[in-house]
N, C-alpha and C positions, 0 to 999 in steps of 0.2 A: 504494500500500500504506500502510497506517494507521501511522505511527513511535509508538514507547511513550512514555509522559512519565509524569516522577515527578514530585511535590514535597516536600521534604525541609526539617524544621526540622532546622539544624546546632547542633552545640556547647550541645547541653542533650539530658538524657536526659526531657524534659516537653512535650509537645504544644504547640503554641501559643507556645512560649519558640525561646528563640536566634532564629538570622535563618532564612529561608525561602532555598531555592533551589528551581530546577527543574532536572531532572539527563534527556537526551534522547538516548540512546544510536543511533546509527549505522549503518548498513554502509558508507557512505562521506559525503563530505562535502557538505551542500548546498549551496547559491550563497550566498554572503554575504549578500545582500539577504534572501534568505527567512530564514535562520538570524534575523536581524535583527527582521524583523516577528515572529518567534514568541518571542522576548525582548519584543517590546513586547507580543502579546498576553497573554502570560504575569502581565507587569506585575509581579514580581519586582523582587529587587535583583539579582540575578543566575540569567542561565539558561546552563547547561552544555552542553554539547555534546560527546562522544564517539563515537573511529573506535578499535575493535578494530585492532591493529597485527598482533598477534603473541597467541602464550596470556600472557594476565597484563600486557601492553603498550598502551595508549590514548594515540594523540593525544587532547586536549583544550584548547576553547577555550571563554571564557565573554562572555556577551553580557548587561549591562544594557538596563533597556529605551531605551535614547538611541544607544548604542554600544559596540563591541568592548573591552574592555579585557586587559589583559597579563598580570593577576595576581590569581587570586579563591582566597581557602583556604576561606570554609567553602564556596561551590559544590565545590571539592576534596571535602570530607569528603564532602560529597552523593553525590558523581559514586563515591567510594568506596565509601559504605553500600549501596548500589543492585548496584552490583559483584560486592561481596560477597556478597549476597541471591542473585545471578543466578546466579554462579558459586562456591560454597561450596567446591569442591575448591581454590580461589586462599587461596594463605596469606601472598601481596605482591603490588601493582602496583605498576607505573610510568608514572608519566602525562609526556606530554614536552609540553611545550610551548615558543614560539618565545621568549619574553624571559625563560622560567627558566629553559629544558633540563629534565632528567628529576625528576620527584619521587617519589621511593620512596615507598608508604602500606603501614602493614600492621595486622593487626588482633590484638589481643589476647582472652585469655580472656574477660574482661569487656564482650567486645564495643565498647572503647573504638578509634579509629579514629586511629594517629601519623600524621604527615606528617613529610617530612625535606624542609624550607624551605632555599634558600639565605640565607647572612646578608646582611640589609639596612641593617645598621649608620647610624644618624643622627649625623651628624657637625654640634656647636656650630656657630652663625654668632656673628659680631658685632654682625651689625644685622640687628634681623627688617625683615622687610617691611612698611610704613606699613598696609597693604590685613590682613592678620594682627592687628597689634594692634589696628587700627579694629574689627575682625569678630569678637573675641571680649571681651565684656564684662566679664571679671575680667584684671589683665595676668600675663602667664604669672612665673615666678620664672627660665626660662630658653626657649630656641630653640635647636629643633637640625633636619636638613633632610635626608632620603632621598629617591631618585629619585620615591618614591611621593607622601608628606607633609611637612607640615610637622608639627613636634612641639614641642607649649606644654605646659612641665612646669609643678605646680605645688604647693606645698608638702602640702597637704591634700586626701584626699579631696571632702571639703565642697565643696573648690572646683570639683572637676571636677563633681560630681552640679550646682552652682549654675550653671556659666558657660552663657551664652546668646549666642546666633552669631547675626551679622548677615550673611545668605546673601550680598546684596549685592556684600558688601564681601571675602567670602571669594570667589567667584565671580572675583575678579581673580586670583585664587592659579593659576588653572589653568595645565597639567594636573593639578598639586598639590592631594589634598585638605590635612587639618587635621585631626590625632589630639592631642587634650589629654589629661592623663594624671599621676597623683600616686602615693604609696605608700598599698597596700589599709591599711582600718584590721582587714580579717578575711582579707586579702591579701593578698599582695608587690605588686603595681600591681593598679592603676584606671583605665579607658580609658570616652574617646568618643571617639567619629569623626566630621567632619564634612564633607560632600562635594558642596554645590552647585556646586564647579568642575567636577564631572562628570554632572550633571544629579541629585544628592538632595537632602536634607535632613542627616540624623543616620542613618548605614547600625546595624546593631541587634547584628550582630557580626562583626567583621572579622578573619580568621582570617589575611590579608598581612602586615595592620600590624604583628603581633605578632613576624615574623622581623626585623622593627628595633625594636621595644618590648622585646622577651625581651635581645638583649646589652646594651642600655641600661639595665635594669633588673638584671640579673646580673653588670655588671659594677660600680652602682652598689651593690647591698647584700651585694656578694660573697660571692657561693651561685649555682648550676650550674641547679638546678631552682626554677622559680616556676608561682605560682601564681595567673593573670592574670583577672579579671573584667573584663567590658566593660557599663558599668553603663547600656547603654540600659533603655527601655522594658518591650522583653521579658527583657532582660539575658543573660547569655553566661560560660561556665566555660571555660578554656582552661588544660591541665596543659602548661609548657613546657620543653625544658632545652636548655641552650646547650652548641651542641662551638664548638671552634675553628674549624669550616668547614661547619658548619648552624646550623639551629635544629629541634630536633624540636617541631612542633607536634599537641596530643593533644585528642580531646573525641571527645562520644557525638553520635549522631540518633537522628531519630525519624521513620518512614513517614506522610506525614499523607496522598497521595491515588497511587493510580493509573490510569494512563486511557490513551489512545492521540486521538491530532493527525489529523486527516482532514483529510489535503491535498488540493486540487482540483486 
């Protein structure tokens, strides 16, 4: 039987902006291996995967095209918008997955898409990593280090939109990528992501990083709700506000193709 596929620009309400996902809903779970090759045909930064659990309940897992990984938010918002499309009488999900537990999503009037993140808090080091400061070309003004990334603060925007990463040399970091990151000057922060430790380049907007960018950033300019750009290429809007025991992370999509997978 033909499986449905979406592709979904997340975190902009503009075609061709924010990062791309493919969103591949389910009756039940394929074999790892196959799930896998259709992340790699897809050729995405990330392909999603969902099993209806319950009304309004999905496991979800999401697959780069190289490998599995544990924690994707805008494929989230994807796997959401699509959801949402399919099932209009749902006015919350919760998607569970195995290294976060559940993530409540709900949709608002304006069609904007919340997630409720657990907090990934990045906690100061002393000594960054020799392979870090080698691999990005301006040196950060601090280092700080979540299960996810490393995170190279830096005083000005300027410096984030200039610094340039020697894949190389970040490639030692793994499984850690590398989020650089300063205060917006039309903003509250400013982010890139860089992630040759897990087979990319510069990911376009990373909707994870943000549940340790948001309390680092809210706790630096003390205020609750920020206001996060991810100043890749195609570039990225993210509305976020910090509890004591989340991060709500907020943005729009946009439907760019629909089709169906003919598996042999």
């Amino acid at each position: 039987m033909p499986l449905p596929i979406y592709q979904v620009d997340a975190f902009t309400d503009t075609l061709f902006k924010g990062n791309y996902a493919a969103v591949v809903p389910l009756p039940q779970w394929l074999p790892d291996e196959l799930m896998q090759v259709i992340a790699a045909e897809n050729n995405l930064s990330e392909t999603a995967f969902v099993v209806a659990q319950s009304a309004g309940r999905y496991s979800i897992r999401w697959f780069s095209p190289w490998s599995e990984i544990d924690f994707c938010g805008h494929a989230t918002l994807a796997s959401a918008f699509i959801l949402f499309r399919l099932h209009p009488e749902l006015t919350q999900l919760t998607f569970n997955a195995a290294a976060v537990g559940d993530l409540v999503v709900t949709q608002d009037a304006s069609a904007r898409i919340n997630m409720r993140f657990p907090r990934l808090d990045p906690q100061p080091v002393t000594e960054a990593p020799t392979a870090l400061l080698a691999g990005l070309s301006l040196p950060p003004q601090q280092v700080l280090v979540n299960r996810q990334a490393w995170f190279a603060v830096y005083a000005e925007e300027q410096s984030v939109l200039q610094v340039e990463q020697d894949p190389e040399q970040l490639k030692q970091l793994a499984p850690r990528d590398v989020v650089v990151t300063a205060p917006g000057r039309q903003s509250d922060c400013v982010s890139r992501y860089f992630w040759p430790a897990n087979g990319g380049l510069e990911d376009m907007v990373t909707g994870s990083i943000h549940a340790g960018l948001a309390p680092y950033w809210a706790d630096r300019l003390g205020k609750r709700e920020l206001l996060a750009i991810q100043a890749s290429s195609r570039g990225g809007r993210l509305d976020c506000v910090v509890a004591p025991d989340h991060v709500q992370i907020s943005g729009h999509a946009v439907l760019y193709l629909e089709g169906q997978i003919h598996l042999p």
